[in-house]
Each structure stands twice: as C-alpha cells, then as structure tokens.
N, C-alpha and C positions, 0 to 999 in steps of 0.2 A: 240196277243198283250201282252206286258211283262208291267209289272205293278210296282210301285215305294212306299216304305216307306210313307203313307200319304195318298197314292190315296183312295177314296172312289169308293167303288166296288158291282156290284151286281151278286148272283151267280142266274143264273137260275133257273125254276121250274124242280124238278129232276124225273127220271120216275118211280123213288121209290117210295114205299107209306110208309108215316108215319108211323111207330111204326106198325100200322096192317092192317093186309089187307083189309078191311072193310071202313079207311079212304081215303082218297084222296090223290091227288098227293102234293105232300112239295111246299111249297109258294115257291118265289122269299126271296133271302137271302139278306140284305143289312148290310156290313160291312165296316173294314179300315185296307187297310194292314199295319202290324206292324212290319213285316220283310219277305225279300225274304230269302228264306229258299235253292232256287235251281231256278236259270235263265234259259233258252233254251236252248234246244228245249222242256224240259220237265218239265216246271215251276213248284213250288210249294210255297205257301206262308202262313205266320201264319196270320190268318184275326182276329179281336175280330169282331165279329158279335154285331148288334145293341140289342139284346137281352142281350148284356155282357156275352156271352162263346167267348173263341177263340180255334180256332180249324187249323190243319195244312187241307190245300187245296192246293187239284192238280186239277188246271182244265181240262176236258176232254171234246172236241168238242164245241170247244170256249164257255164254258159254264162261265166264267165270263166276265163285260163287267163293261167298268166305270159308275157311278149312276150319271144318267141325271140328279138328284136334286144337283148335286154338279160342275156340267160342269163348265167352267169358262165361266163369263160373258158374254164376244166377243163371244164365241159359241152359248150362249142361244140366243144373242140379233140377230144371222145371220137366225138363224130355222124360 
C-alpha cells in the first residue's frame, strides 16, 4: 500500500529487540508521513514518529499500515 504526505501510519512490532537482548520485542510505532522519499515498488518515507524523532523508513513485509485511530469517519462508522 503506497502512502501520502499526512497519512497517519503504524509501523509494526519489529523482531528486533530493543537496544538489548535481554528486552523485548519494539512496540508498534505510530507516526505521520512528512514526505515520500521513494514510491514503488520499493517505498520509503520520512515519518516523525509520535515520540517527536523522525526517521527515513522502508517498509519491509507490509510492515506499515494506516492508524485505525485516524481512519476516516464513513470507515469507523461501517466496522
């Protein structure tokens, strides 16, 4: 799914572990794209994360996905 300037996005829990090995697996990410960086087939885009970093992301294995807290309306009101 290719994503647009504004979308709010969630990145999946990744199979990395935090910082050490000892922690657990990285939460779910929730950010905004601020620009596509690189369209399809091989996206990448600058996200500021809701923590306030932004960072360049490439998703890999559909590992981002638009944040249901942001769907539009007609979407929420049909679930």
């Amino acid at each position: 799914m290719a994503f647009e300037v504004g979308d709010h996005v969630v990145a999946e829990k990744s199979g990395r572990r935090a910082r050490s090995q000892t922690g657990g697996l990285r939460r779910p990410r929730h950010g905004v794209i601020e620009e596509v960086v690189r369209g399809d087939p091989n996206p990448r885009y600058r996200i500021r994360w809701d923590v306030g970093e932004v960072s360049i992301f490439s998703p890999a294995n559909s590992g981002l996905h638009p944040d249901p807290e942001y769907a539009p309306t007609a979407a929420r009101q049909k679930s």
